[in-house]
PDB file of N, CA, C and O in Angstrom:
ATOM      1  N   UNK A   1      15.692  -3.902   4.407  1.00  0.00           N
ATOM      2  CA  UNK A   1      15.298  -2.704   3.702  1.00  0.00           C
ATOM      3  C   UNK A   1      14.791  -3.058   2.295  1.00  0.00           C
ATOM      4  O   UNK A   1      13.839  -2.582   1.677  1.00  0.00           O
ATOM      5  N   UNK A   2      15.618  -3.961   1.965  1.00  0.00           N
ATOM      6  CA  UNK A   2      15.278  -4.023   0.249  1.00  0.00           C
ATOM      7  C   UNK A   2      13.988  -5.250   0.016  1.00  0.00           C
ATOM      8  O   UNK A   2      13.455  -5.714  -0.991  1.00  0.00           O
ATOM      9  N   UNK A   3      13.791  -5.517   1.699  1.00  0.00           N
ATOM     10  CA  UNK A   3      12.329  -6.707   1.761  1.00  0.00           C
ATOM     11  C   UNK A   3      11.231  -5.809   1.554  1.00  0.00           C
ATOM     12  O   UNK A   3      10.189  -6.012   0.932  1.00  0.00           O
ATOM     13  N   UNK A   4      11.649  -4.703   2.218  1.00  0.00           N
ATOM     14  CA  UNK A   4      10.528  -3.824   2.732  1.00  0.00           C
ATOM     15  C   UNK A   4       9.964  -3.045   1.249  1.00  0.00           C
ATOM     16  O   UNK A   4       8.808  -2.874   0.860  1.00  0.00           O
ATOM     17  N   UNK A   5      11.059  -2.726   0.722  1.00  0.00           N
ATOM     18  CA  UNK A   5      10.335  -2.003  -0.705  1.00  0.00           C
ATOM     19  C   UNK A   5       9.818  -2.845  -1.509  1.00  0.00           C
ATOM     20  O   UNK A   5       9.151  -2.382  -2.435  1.00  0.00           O
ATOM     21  N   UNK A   6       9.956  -4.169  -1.404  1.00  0.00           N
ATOM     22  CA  UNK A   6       9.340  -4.852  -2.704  1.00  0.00           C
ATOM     23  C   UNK A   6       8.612  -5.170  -2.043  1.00  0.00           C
ATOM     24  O   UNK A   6       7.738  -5.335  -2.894  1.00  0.00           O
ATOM     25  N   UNK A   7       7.908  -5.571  -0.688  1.00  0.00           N
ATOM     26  CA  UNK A   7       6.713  -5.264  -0.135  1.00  0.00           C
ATOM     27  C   UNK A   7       5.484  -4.529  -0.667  1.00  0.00           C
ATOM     28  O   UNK A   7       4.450  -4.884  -1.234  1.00  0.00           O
ATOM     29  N   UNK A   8       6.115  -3.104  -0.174  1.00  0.00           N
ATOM     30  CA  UNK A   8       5.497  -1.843  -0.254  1.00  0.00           C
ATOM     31  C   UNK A   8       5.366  -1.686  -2.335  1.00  0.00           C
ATOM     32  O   UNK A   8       4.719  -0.979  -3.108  1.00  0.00           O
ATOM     33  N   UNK A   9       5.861  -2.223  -2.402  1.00  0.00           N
ATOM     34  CA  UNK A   9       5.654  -2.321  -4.200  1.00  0.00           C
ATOM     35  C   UNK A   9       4.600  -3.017  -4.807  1.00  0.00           C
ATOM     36  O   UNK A   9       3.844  -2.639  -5.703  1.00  0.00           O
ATOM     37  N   UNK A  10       4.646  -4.098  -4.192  1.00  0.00           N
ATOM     38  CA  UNK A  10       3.775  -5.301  -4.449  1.00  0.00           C
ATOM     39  C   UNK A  10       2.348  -5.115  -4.244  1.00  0.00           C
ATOM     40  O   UNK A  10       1.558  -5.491  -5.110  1.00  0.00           O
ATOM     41  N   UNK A  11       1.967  -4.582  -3.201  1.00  0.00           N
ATOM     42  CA  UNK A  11       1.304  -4.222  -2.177  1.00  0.00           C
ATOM     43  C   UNK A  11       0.305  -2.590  -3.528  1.00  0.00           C
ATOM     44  O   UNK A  11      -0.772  -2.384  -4.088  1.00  0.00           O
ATOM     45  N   UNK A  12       1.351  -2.090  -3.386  1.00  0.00           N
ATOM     46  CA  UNK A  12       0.825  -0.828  -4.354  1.00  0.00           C
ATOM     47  C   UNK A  12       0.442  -1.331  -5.543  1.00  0.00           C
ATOM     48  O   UNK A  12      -0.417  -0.565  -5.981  1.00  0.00           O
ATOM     49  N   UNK A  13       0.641  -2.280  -6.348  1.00  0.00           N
ATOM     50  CA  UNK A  13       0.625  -3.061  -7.656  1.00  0.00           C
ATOM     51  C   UNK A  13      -0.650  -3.726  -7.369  1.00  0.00           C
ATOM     52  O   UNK A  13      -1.478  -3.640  -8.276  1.00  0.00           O
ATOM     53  N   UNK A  14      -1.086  -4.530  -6.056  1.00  0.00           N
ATOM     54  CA  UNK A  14      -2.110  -4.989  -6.132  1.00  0.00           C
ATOM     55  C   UNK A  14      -3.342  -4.583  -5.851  1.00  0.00           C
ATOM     56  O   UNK A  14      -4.446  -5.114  -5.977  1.00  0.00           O
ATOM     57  N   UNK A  15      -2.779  -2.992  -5.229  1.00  0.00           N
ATOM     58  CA  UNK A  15      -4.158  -2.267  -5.240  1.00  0.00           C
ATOM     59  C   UNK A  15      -4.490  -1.459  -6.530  1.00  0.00           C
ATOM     60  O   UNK A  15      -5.635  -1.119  -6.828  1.00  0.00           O
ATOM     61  N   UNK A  16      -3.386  -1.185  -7.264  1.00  0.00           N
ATOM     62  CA  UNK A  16      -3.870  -0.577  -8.772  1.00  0.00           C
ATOM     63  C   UNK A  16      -4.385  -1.660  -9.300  1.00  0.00           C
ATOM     64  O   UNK A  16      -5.470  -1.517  -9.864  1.00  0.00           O
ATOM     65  N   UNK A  17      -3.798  -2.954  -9.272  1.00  0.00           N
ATOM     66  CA  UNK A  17      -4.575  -3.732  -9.998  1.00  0.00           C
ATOM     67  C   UNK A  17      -6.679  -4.164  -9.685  1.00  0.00           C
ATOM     68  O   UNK A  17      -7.532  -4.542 -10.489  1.00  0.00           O
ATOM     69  N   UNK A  18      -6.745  -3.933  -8.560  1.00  0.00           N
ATOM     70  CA  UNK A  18      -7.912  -4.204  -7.995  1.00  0.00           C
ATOM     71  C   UNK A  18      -8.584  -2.858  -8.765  1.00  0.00           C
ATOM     72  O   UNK A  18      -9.533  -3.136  -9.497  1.00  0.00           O
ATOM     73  N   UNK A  19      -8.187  -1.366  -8.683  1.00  0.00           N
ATOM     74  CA  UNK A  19      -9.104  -0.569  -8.964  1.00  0.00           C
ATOM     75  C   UNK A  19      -9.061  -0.714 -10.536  1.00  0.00           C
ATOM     76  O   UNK A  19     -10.069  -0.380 -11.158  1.00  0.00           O
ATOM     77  N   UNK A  20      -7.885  -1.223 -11.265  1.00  0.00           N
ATOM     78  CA  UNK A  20      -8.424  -1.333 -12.887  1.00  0.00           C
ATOM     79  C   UNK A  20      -9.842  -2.670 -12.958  1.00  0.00           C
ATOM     80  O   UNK A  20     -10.827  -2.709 -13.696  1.00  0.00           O
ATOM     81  N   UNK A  21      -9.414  -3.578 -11.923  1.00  0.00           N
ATOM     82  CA  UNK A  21     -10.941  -4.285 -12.201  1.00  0.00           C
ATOM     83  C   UNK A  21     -12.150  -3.794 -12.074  1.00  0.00           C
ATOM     84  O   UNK A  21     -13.119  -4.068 -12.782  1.00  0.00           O
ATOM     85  N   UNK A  22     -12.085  -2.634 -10.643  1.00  0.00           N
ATOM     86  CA  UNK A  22     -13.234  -1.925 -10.383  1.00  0.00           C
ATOM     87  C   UNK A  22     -13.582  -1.280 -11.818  1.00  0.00           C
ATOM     88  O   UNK A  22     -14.599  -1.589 -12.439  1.00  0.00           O
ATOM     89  N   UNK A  23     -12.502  -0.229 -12.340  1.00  0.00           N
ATOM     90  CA  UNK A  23     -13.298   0.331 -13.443  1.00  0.00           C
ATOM     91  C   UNK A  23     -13.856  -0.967 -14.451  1.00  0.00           C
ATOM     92  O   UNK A  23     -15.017  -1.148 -14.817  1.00  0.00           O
ATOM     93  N   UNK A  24     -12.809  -1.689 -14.729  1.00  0.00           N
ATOM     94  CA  UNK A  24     -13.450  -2.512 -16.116  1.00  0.00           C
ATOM     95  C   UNK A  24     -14.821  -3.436 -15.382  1.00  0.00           C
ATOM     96  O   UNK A  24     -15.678  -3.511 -16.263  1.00  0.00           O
ATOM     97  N   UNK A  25     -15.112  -3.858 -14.623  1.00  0.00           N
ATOM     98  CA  UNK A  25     -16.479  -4.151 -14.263  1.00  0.00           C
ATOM     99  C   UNK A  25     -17.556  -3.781 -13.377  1.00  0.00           C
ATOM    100  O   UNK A  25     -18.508  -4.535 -13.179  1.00  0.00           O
ATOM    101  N   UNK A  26     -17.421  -2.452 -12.746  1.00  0.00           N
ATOM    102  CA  UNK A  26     -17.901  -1.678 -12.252  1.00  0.00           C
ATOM    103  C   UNK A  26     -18.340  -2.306 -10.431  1.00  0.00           C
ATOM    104  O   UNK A  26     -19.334  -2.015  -9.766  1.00  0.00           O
ATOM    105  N   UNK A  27     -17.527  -2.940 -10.173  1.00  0.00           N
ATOM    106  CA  UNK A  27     -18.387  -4.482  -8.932  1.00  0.00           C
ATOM    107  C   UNK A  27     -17.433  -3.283  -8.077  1.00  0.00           C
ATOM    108  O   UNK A  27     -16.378  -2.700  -8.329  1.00  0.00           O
ATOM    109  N   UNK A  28     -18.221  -3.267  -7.160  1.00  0.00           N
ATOM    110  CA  UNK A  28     -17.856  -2.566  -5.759  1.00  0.00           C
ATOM    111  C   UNK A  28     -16.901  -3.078  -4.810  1.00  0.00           C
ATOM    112  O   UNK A  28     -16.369  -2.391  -3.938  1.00  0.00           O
ATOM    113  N   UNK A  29     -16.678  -4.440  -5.027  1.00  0.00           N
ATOM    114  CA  UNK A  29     -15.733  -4.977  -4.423  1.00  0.00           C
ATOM    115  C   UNK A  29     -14.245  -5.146  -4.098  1.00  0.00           C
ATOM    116  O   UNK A  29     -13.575  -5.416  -3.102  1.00  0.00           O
ATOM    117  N   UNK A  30     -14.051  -4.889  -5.275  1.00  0.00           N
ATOM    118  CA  UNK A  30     -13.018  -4.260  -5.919  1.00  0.00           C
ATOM    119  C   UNK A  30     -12.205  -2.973  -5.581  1.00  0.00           C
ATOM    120  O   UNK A  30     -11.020  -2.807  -5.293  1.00  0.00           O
ATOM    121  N   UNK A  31     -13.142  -2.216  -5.701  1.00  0.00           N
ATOM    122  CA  UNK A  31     -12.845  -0.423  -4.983  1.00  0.00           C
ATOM    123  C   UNK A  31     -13.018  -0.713  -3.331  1.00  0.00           C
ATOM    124  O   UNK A  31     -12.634   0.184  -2.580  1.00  0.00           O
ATOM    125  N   UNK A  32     -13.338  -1.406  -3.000  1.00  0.00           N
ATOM    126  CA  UNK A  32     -13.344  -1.133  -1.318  1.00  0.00           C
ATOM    127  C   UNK A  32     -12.029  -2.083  -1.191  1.00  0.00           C
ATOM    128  O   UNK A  32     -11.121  -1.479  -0.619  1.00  0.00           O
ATOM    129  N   UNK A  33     -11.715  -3.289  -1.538  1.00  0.00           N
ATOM    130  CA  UNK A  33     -10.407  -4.231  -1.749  1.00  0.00           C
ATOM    131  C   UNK A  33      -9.189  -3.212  -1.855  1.00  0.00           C
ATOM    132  O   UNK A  33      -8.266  -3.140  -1.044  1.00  0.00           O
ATOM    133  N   UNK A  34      -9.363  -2.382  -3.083  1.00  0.00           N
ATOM    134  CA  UNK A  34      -7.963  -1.845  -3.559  1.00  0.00           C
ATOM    135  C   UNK A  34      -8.039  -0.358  -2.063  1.00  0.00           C
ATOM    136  O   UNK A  34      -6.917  -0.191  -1.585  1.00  0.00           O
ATOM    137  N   UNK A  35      -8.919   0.385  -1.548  1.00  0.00           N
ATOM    138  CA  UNK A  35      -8.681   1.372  -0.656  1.00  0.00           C
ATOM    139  C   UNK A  35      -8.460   1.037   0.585  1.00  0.00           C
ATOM    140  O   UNK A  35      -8.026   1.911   1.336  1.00  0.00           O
ATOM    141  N   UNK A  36      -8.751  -0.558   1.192  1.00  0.00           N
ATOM    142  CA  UNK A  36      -8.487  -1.116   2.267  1.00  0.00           C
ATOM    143  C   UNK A  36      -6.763  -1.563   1.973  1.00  0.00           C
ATOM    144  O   UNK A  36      -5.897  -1.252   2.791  1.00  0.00           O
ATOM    145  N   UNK A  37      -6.463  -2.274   0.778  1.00  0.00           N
ATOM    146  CA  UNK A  37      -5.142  -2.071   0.697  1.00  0.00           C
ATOM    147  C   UNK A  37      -4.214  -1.146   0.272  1.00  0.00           C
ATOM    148  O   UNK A  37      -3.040  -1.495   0.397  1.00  0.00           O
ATOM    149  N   UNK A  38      -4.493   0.259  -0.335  1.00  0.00           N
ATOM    150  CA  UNK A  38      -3.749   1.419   0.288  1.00  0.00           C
ATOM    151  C   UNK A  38      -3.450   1.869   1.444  1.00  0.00           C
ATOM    152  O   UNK A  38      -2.341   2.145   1.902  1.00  0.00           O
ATOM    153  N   UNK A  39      -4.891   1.967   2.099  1.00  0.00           N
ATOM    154  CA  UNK A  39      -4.826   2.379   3.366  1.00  0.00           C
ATOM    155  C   UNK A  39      -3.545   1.716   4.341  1.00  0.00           C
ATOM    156  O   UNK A  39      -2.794   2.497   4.925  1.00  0.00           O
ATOM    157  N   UNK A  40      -3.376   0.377   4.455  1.00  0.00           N
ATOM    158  CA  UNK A  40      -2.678  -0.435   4.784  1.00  0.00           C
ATOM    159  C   UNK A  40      -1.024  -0.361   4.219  1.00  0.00           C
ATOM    160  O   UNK A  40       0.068  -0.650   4.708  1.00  0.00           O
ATOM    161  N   UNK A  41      -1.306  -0.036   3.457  1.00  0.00           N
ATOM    162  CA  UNK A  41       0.207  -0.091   3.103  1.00  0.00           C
ATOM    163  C   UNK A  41       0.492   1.520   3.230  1.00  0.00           C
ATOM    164  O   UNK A  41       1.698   1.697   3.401  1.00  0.00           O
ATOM    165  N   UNK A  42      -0.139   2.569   3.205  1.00  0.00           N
ATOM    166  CA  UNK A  42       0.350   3.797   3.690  1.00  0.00           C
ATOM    167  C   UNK A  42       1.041   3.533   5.127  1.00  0.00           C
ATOM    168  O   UNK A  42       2.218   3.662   5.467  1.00  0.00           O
ATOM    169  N   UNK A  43      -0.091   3.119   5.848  1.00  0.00           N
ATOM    170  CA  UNK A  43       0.417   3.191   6.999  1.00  0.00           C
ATOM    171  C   UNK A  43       1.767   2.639   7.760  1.00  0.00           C
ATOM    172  O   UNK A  43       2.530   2.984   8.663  1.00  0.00           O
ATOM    173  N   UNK A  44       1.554   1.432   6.710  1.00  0.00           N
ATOM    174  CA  UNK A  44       3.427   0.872   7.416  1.00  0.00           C
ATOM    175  C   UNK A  44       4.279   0.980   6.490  1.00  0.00           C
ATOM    176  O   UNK A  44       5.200   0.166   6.433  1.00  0.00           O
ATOM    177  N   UNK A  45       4.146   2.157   5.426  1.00  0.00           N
ATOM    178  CA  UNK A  45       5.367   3.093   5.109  1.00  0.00           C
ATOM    179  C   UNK A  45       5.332   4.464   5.825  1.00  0.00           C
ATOM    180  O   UNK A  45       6.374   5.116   5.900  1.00  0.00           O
ATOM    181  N   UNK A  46       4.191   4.923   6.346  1.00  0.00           N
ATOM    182  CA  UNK A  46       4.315   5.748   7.416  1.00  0.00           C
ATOM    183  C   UNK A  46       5.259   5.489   8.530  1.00  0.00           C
ATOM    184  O   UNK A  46       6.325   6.070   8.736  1.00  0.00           O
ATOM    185  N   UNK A  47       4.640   4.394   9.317  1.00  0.00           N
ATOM    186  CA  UNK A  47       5.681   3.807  10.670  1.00  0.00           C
ATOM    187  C   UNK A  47       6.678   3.396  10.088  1.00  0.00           C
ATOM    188  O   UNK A  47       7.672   3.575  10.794  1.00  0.00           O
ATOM    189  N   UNK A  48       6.938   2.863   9.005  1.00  0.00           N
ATOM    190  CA  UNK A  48       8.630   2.605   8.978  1.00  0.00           C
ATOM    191  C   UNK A  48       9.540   3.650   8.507  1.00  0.00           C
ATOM    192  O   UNK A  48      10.698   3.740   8.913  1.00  0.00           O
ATOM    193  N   UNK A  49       8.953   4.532   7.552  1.00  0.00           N
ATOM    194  CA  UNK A  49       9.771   6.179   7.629  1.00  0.00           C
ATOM    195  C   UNK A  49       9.780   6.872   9.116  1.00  0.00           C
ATOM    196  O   UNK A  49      10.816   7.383   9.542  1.00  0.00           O
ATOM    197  N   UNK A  50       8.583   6.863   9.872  1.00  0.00           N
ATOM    198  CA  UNK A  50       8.734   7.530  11.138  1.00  0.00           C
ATOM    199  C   UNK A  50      10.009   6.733  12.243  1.00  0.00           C
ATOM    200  O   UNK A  50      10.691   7.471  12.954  1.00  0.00           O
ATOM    201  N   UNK A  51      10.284   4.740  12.295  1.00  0.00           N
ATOM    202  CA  UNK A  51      11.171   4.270  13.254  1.00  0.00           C
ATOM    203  C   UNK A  51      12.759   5.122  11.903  1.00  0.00           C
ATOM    204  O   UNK A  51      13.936   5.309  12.212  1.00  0.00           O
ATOM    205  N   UNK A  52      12.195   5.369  10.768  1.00  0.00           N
ATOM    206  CA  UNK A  52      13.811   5.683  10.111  1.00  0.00           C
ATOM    207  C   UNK A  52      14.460   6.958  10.881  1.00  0.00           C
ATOM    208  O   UNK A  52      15.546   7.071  11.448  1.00  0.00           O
ATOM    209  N   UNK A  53      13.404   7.864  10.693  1.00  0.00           N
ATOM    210  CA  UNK A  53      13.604   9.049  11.311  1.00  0.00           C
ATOM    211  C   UNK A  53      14.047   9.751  12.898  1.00  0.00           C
ATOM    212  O   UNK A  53      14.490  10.807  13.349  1.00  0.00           O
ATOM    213  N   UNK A  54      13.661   8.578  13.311  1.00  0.00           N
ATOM    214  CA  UNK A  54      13.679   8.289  15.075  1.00  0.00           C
ATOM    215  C   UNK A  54      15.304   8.059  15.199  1.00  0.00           C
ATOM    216  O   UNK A  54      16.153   8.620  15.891  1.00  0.00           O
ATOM    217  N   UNK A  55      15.385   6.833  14.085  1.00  0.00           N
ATOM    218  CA  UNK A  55      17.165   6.210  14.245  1.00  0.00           C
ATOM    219  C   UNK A  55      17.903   7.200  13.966  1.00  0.00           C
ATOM    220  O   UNK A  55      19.045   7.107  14.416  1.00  0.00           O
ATOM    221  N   UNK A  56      17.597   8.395  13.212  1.00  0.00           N
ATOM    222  CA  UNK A  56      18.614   9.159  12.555  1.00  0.00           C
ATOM    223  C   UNK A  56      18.504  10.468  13.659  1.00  0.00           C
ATOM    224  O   UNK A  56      19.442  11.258  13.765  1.00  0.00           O
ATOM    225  N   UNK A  57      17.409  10.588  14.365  1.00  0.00           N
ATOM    226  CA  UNK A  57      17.764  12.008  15.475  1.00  0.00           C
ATOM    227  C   UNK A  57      18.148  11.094  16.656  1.00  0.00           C
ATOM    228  O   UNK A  57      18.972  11.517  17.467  1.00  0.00           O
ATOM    229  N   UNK A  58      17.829  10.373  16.746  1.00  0.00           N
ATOM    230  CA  UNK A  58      18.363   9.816  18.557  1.00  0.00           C
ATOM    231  C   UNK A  58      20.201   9.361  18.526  1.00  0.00           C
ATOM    232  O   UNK A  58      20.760   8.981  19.554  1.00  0.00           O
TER     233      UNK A  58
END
C-alpha cells in the first residue's frame, strides 16, 4: 500500500514537472509527455481503488 502511494506520487510529480517545462519553453513535447503520464497514472489509481472496493463488498 505504502509502495503504491509513493508511486502514484512520483508519477503525479513527474507529470507536473513535464507541464512546468511545457510552459517555460513552449516545446510540445512536454505537454503530450506530462498528459500521457496522467492519463496513466489515473488509471491504475482507478483499478486499484476499484480491486479496494471489490475487497471491502465481497
Amino acid at each position: 500500500m505504502l509502495l503504491f502511494r509513493w508511486t502514484m506520487l512520483m508519477l503525479l510529480l513527474a507529470s507536473a514537472v513535464s507541464f512546468m517545462f511545457w510552459v517555460g519553453t513552449g516545446q510540445e513535447r512536454y505537454k503530450r509527455w506530462g498528459l500521457k503520464t496522467l492519463k496513466w497514472t489515473l488509471i491504475a489509481a482507478f483499478g486499484f481503488f476499484a480491486v479496494l472496493i471489490l475487497e471491502r463488498v465481497a
